[in-house]
C-alpha positions as CSV (number, residue, x, y, z in Angstrom):
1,X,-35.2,-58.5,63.3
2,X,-34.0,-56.2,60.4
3,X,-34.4,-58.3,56.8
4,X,-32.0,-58.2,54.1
5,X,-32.0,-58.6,50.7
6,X,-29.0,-60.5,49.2
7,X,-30.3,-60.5,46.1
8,X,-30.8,-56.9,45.3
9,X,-27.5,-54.6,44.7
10,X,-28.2,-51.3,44.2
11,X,-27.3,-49.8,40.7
12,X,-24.2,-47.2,42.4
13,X,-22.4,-50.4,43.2
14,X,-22.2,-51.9,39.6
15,X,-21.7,-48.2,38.4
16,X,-19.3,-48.0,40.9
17,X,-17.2,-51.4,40.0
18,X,-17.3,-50.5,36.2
19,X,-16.0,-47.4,36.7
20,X,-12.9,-49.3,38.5
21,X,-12.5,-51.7,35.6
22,X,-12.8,-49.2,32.8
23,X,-10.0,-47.0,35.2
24,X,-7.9,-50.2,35.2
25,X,-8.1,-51.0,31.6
26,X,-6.9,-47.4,30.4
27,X,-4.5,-47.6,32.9
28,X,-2.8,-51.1,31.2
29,X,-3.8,-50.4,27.8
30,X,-2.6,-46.9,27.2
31,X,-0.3,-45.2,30.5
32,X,1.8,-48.6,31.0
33,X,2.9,-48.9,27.2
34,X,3.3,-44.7,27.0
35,X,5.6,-45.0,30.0
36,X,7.7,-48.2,28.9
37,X,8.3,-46.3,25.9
38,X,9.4,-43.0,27.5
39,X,11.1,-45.1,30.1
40,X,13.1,-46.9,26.4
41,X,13.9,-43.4,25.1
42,X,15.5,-41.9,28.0
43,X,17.9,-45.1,28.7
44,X,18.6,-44.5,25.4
45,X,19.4,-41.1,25.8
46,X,21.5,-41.7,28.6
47,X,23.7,-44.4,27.1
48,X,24.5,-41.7,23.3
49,X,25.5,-39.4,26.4
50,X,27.4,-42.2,28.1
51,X,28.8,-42.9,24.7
52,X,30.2,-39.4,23.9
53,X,31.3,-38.8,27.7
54,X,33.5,-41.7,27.3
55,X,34.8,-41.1,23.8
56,X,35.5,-37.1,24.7
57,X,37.0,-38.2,28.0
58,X,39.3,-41.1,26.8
59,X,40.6,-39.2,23.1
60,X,43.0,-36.2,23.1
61,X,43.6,-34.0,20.1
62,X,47.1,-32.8,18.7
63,X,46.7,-29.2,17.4
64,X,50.2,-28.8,16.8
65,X,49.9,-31.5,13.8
66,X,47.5,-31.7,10.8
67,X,47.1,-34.9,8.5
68,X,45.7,-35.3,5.2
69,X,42.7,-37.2,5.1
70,X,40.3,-38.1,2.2
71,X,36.9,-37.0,2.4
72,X,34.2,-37.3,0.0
73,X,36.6,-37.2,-3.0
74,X,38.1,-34.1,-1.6
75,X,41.6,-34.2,0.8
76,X,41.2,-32.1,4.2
77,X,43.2,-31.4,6.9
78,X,42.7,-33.3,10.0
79,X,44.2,-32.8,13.4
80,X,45.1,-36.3,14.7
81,X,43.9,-38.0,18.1
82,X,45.3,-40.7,20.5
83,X,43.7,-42.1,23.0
84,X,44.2,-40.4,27.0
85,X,43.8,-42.6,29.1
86,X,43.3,-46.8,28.9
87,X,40.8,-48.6,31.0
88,X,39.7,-52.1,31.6
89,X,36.6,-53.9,30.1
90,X,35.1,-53.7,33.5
91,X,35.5,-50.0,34.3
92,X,34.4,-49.9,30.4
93,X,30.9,-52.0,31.4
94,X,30.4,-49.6,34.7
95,X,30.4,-46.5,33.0
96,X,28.5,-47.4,29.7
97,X,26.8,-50.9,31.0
98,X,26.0,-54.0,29.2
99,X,28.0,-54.1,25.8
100,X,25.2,-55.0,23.3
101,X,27.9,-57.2,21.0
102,X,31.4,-59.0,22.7
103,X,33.8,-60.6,20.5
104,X,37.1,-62.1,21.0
105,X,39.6,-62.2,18.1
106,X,42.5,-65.1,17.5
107,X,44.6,-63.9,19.6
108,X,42.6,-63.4,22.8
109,X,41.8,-60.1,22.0
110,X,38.1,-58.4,23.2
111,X,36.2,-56.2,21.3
112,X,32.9,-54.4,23.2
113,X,30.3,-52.6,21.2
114,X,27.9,-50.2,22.6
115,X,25.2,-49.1,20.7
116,X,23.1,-45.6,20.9
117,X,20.6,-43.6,19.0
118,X,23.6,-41.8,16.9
119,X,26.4,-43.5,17.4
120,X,28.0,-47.0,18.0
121,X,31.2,-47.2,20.2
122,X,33.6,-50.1,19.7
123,X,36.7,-50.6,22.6
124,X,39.3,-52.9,21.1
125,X,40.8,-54.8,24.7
126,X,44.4,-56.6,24.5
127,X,45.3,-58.3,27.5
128,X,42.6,-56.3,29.5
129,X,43.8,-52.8,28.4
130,X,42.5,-50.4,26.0
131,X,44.7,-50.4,22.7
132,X,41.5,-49.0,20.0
133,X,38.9,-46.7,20.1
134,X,36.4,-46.6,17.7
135,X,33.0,-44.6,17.3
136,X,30.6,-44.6,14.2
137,X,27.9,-42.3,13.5
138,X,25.0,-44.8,12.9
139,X,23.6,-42.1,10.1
140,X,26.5,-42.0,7.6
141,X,28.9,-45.1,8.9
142,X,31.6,-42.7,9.4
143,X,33.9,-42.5,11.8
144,X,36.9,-42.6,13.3
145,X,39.6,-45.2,14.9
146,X,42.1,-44.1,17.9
147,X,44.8,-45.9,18.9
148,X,47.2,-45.5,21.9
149,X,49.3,-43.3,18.3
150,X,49.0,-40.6,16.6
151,X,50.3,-41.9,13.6
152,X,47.7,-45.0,13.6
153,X,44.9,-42.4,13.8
154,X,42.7,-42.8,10.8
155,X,38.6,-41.7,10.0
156,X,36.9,-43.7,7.7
């Protein structure tokens, strides 16, 4: 009868096992953090893109009509926008997702706020239809507000 020894592990085995661990360890110390980050940015990436899709899709420019607008201390002329089209918060929420801020004003009103890497997209809801349009560029807080009018168009 063939004896074994129990006791005795060769020295591949425990080279073997700490290979595994040491594999494992770089694996959740420095790949899963890399790729949650990457995984971050391009959600991020997708939503600015989301952002301007929306804003380009839903806002019409008159060319035939130029307003005067104040900028920097100087007065430019501006061609004026109103919005296209009007959706509902929920078509709102399946094209850009989650808002990251909802508010509701006094008189039932709902305002949704997206926020991207450049830009911050506010849509002002009355009675479940889309009355204003706003987008900011995060950098310089500029912007612009679009209403359902020309004539209520304004940057700031």
């Amino acid at each position: 009868m063939p004896t074994t020894n129990l006791g005795g592990v060769p020295w591949r085995v425990f080279v073997i096992q700490l290979l595994i661990v040491t594999g494992l360890v770089v694996f959740l110390k420095l790949y899963l953090p890399h790729r949650a980050r990457e995984l971050v940015n391009r959600a991020a990436a997708t939503r600015e893109q989301r952002i301007n899709a929306l804003f380009q899709d839903s806002v019409v420019e008159d060319l035939t009509q130029e307003i005067p607008v104040p900028l920097n201390g100087a007065v430019v002329k501006r061609h004026p926008q109103r919005l296209r089209s009007t959706f509902s918060p929920a078509q709102a929420e399946s094209i850009l997702g989650v808002p990251d801020t909802t508010t509701a004003d006094f008189r039932g009103g709902q305002h949704l706020t997206w926020v991207g890497t450049a830009h911050k997209l506010e849509a002002s809801f009355e009675a479940g239809h889309l009355y204003c349009l706003t987008r900011e560029d995060r950098a310089t807080g500029h912007g612009v507000m679009v209403y359902g009018s020309i004539w209520s168009w304004h940057p700031y």
